[in-house]
N, C-alpha and C positions, 0 to 999 in steps of 0.2 A: 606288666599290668597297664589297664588301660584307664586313663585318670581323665577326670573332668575337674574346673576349676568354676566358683563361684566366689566372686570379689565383689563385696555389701558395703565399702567404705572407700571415701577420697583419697586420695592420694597423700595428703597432706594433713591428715584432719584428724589420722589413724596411721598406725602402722601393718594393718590388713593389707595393705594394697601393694607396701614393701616385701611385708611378709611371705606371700601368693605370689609373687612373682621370685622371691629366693628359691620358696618351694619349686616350681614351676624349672627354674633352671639346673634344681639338683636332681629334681625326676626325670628330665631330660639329659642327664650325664651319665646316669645310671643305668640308660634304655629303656625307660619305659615311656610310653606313649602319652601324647599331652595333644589329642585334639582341638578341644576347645576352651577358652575360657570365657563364660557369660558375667558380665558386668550390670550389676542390679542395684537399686536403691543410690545411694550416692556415690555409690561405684563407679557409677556413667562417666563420672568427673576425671578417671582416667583416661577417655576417651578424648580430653578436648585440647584442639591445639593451641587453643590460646591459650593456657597454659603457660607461663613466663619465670620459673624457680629462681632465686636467688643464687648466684655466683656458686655457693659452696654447698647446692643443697642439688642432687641425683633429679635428675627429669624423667620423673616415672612414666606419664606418657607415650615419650622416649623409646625409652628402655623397652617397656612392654612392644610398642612398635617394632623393634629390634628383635627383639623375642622371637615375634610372628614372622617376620620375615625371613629370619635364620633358620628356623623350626617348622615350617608352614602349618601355626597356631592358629587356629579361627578368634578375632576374637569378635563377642557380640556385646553388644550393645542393647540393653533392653527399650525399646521404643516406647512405653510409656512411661520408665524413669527418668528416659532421657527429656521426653517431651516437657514433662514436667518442672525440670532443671534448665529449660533454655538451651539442651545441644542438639542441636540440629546435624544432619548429614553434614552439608557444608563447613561443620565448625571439627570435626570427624578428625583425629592423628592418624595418617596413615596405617593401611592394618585393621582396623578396624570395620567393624559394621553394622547395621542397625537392623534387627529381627525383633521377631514376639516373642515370648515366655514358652511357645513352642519350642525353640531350640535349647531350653532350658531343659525340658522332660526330654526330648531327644538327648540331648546329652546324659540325662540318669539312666537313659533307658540301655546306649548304646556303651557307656564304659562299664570298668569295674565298679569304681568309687569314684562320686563330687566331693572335692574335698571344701568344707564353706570357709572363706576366711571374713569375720567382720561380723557385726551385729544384726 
């Protein structure tokens, strides 16, 4: 199956962004395909690498970085939530990328299922 992923919450703020990306790792053990995952609303906030977690707390950032590079995972970055939020390119975890709500519908259009994780 071919899956697309939408991630609506921080990293830390919500367990969406944990959650999406557990998902994300066991649909990918399983075989099924994990093109993209678009980052919307306060989601973008995975995307930043300033980003500094606490000794005992999982650097999702990170992690998702890891993901995509392992996986060759798109991930996107929505340019007007970002914009809105202060991240910039420059501020960008590797892996990452910055598009419009375009790649969003492309992603509905082109998998099975968006699974949405977040509010």
């Amino acid at each position: 199956m071919k899956i697309a992923i939408l991630v609506k919450e921080g990293p830390y703020t919500h367990q969406a962004s944990d959650s999406a990306l557990q998902f994300a790792r066991a649909a990918l053990s399983r075989g099924h395909s994990l093109a993209r995952v678009f980052f919307y609303n306060d989601g973008v906030y995975n995307a930043n690498q300033m980003i500094a977690p606490q000794s005992d707390e999982r650097n999702l950032p990170a992690l998702w970085s890891e993901l995509a590079a392992t996986h060759s995972v798109d991930l996107v970055v929505c340019v007007a939530a970002a914009n809105r939020r202060g991240i910039q390119p420059a501020l960008l975890q590797k892996g990452f990328r910055i598009a419009g709500l375009g790649q969003l519908v492309e992603a509905g259009i082109d998998n099975d299922r968006v699974i949405v994780f977040g509010d």
